[in-house]
C-alpha positions as a Markdown table, in Angstrom:
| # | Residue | x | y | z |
|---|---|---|---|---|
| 1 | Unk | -47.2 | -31.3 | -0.1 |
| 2 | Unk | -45.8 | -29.5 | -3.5 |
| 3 | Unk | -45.9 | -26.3 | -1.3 |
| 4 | Unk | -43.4 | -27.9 | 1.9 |
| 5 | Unk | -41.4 | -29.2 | -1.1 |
| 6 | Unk | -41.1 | -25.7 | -2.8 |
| 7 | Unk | -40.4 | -24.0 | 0.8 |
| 8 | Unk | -37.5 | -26.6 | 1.0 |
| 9 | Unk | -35.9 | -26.3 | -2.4 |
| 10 | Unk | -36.0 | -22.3 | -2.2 |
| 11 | Unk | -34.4 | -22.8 | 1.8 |
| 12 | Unk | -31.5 | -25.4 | 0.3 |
| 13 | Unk | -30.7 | -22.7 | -2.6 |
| 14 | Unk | -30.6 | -20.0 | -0.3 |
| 15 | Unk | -28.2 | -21.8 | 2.3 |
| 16 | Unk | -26.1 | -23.1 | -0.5 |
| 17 | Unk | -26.0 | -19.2 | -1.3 |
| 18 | Unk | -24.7 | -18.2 | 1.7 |
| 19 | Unk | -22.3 | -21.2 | 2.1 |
| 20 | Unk | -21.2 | -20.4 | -1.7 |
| 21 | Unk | -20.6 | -16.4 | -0.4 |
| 22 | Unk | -19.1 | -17.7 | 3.0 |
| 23 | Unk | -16.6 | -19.7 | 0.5 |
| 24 | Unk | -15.7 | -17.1 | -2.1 |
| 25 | Unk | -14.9 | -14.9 | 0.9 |
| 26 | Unk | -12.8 | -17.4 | 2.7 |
| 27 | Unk | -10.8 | -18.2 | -0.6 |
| 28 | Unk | -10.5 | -14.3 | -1.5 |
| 29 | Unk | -9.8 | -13.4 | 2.1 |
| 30 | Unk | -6.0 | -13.3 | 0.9 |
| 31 | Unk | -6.5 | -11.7 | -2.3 |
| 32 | Unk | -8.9 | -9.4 | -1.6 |
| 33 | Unk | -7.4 | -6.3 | 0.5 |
| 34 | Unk | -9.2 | -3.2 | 2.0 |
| 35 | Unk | -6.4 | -0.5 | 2.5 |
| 36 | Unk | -7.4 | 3.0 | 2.5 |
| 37 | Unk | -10.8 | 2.0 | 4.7 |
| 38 | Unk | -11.0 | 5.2 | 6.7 |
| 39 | Unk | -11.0 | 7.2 | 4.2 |
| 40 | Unk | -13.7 | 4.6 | 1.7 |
| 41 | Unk | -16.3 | 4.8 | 4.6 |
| 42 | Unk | -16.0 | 8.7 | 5.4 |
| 43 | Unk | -16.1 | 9.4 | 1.9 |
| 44 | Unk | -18.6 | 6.6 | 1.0 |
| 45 | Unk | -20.9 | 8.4 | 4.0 |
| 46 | Unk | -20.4 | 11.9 | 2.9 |
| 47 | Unk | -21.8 | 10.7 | -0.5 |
| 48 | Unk | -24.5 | 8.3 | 0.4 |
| 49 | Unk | -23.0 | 5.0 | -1.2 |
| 50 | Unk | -21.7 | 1.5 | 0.2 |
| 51 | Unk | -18.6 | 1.8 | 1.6 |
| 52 | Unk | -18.1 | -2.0 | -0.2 |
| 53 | Unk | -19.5 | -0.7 | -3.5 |
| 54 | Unk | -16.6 | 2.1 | -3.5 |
| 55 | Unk | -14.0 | -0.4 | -2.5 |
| 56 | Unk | -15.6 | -2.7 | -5.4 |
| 57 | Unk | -14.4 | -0.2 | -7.8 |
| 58 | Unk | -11.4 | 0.7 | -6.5 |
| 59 | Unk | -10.3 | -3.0 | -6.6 |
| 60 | Unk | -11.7 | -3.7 | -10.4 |
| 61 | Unk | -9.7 | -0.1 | -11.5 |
| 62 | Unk | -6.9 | -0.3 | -9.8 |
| 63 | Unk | -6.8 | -2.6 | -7.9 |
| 64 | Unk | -5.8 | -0.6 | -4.8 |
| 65 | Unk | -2.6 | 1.0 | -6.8 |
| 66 | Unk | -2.5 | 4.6 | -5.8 |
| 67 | Unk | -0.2 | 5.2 | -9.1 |
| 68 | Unk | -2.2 | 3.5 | -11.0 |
| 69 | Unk | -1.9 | 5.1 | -15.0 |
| 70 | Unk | -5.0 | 3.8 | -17.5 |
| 71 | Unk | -3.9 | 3.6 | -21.3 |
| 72 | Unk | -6.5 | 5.7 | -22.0 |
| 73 | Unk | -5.3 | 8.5 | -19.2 |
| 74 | Unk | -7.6 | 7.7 | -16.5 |
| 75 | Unk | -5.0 | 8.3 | -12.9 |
| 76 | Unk | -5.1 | 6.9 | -9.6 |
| 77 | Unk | -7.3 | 4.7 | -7.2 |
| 78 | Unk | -10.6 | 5.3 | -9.0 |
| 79 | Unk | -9.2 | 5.7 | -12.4 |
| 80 | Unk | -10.3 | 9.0 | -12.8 |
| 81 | Unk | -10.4 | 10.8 | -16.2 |
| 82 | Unk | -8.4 | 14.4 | -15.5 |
| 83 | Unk | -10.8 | 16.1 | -17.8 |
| 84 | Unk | -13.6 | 14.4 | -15.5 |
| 85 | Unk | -11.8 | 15.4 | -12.5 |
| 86 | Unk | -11.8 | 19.0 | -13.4 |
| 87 | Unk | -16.0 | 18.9 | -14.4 |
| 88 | Unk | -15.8 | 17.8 | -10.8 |
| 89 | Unk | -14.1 | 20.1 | -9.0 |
| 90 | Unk | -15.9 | 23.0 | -10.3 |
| 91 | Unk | -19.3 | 21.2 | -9.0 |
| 92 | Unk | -17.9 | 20.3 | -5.6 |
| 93 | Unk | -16.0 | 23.8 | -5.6 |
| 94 | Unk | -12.9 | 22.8 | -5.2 |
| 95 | Unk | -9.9 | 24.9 | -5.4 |
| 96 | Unk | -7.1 | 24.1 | -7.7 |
| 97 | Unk | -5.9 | 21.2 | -9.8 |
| 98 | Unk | -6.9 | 18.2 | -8.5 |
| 99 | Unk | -3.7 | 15.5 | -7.5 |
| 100 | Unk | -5.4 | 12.0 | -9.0 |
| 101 | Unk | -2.6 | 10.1 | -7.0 |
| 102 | Unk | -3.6 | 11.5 | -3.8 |
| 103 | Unk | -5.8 | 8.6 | -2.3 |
| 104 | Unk | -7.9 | 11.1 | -0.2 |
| 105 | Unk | -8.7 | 13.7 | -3.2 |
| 106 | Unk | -8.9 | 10.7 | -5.8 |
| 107 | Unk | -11.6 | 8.7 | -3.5 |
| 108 | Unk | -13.5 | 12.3 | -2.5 |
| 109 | Unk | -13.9 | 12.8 | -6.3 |
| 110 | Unk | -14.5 | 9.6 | -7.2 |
| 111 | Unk | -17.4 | 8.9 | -4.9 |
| 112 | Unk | -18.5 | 12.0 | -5.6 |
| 113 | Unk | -18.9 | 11.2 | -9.4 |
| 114 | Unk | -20.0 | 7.5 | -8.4 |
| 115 | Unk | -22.8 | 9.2 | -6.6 |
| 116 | Unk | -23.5 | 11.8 | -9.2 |
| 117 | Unk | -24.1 | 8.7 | -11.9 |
| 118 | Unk | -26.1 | 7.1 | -9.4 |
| 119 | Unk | -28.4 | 9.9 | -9.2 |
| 120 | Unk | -28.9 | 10.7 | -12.6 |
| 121 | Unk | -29.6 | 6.7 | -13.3 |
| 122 | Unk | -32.0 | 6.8 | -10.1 |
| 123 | Unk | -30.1 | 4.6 | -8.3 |
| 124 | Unk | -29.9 | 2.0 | -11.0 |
| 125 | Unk | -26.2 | 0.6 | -10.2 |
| 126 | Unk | -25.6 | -1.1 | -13.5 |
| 127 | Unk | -26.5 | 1.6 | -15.8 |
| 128 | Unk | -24.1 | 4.0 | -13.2 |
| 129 | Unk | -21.1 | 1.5 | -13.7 |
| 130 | Unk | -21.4 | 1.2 | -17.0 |
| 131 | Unk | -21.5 | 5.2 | -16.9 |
| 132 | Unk | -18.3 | 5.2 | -14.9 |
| 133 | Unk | -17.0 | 2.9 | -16.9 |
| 134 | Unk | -17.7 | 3.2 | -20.4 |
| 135 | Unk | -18.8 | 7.5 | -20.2 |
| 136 | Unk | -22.3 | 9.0 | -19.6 |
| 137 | Unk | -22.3 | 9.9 | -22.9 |
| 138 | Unk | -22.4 | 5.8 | -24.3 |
| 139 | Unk | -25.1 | 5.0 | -21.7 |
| 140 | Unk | -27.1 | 7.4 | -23.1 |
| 141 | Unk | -27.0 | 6.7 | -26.5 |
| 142 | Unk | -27.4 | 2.9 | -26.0 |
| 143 | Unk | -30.8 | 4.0 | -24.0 |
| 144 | Unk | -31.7 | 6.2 | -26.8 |
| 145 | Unk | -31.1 | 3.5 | -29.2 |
| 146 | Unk | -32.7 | 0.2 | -27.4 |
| 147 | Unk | -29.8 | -1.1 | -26.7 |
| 148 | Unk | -30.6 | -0.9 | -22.4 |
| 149 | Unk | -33.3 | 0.5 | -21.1 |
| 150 | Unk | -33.9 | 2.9 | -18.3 |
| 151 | Unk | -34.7 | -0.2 | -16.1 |
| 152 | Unk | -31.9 | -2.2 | -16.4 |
| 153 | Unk | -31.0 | -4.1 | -13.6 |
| 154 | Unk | -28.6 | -6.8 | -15.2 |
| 155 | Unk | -25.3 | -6.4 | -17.1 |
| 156 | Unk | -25.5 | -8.9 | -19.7 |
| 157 | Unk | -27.1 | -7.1 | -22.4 |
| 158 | Unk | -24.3 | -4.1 | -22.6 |
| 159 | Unk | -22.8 | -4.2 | -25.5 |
| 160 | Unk | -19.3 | -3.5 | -24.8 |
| 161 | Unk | -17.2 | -6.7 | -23.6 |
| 162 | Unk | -15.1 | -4.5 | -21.4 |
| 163 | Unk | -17.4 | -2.3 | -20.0 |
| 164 | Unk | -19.7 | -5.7 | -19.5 |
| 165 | Unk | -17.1 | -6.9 | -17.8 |
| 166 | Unk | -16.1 | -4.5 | -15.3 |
| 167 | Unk | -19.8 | -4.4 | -13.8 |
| 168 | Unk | -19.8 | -7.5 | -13.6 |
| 169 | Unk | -16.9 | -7.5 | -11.6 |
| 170 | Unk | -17.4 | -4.5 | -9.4 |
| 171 | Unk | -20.8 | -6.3 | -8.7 |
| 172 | Unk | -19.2 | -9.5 | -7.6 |
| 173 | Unk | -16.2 | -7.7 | -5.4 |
| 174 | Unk | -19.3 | -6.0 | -3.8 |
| 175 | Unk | -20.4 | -9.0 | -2.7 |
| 176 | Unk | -17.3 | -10.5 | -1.7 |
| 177 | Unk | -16.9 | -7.5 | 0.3 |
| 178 | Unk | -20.2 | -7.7 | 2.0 |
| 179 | Unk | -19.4 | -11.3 | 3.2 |
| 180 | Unk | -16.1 | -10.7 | 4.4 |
| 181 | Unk | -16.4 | -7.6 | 6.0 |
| 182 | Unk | -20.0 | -8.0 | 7.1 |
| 183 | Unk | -20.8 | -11.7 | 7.5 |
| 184 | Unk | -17.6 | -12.7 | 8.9 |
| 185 | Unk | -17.2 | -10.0 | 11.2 |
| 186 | Unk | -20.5 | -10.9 | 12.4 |
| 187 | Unk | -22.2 | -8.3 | 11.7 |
| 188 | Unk | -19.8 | -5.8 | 13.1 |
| 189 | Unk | -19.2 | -3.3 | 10.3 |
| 190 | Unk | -18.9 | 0.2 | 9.8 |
């Protein structure tokens, strides 16, 4: 009997899951664009990553702004460091200085370096946000020093509020993304 009742309980939380997705989707489905999906998905293929992860990121940054200027320096769609950008290029060998505001270069790089993280962190996604985020450099140390570890697989414990923050965004634009363009579309994505 306690096990039909358990079975029950976990089947009501995971419909009131969905039905919770299917209504963050339907309330974002104004306010949460896709422009520039040709180019997402091609690049998100080339470099092995969700196309709705990229478009996660792109939407936290930038929020689709292909002028889009950080305080800090970072330029364009992915908010791309220019000193990062040129690391980049000489790994993907590309030719000349890089145009950040060019949505096709920005998103080639930027997956690129997305995918890069991802690697080094063995696919651990909250360890490679924070890395895009907050630097490579500051992951590391906060590894080295306790702070994370290798394993980490939630956000809560990273110590900076904004870096914090913006994986737990990205991570919940993902999943908006997933149920709009997914769910809704019945299935029907790229």
């Amino acid at each position: 009997m306690a096990k039909r009742r358990r079975r029950r309980i976990v089947r009501f939380r995971w419909a009131a899951g969905c039905l919770g997705l299917f209504v963050i989707a339907w309330l974002y489905g104004y306010w949460v664009p896709f422009p520039y999906r040709p180019t997402i998905v091609a690049a998100a293929r080339q470099n092995h990553l969700s196309p709705y992860l990229v478009a996660a990121v792109i939407r936290v940054e930038s929020r689709f702004q292909k002028r889009a200027l950080s305080q800090r320096g970072a330029e364009g769609l992915m908010q791309i460091m220019p000193t990062s950008a040129l690391w980049i290029t000489t790994k993907v060998n590309w030719s000349g200085k890089p145009n950040l505001y060019d949505p096709l270069t920005n998103i080639h790089l930027g997956t690129w370096y997305l995918h890069y993280l991802l690697t080094s962190y063995h696919g651990n996604q909250v360890l490679a946000l924070a890395a895009y985020n907050g630097g490579p450099e500051t992951v590391a140390r906060w590894i080295q020093t306790g702070v994370l570890s290798s394993a980490q697989t939630r956000y809560e414990s990273i110590p900076y509020p904004e870096t914090k923050n913006f994986v737990r965004r990205v991570q919940q634009f993902e999943a908006v993304y997933q149920v709009m363009y997914v769910f809704l579309s019945f299935g029907k994505h790229f």
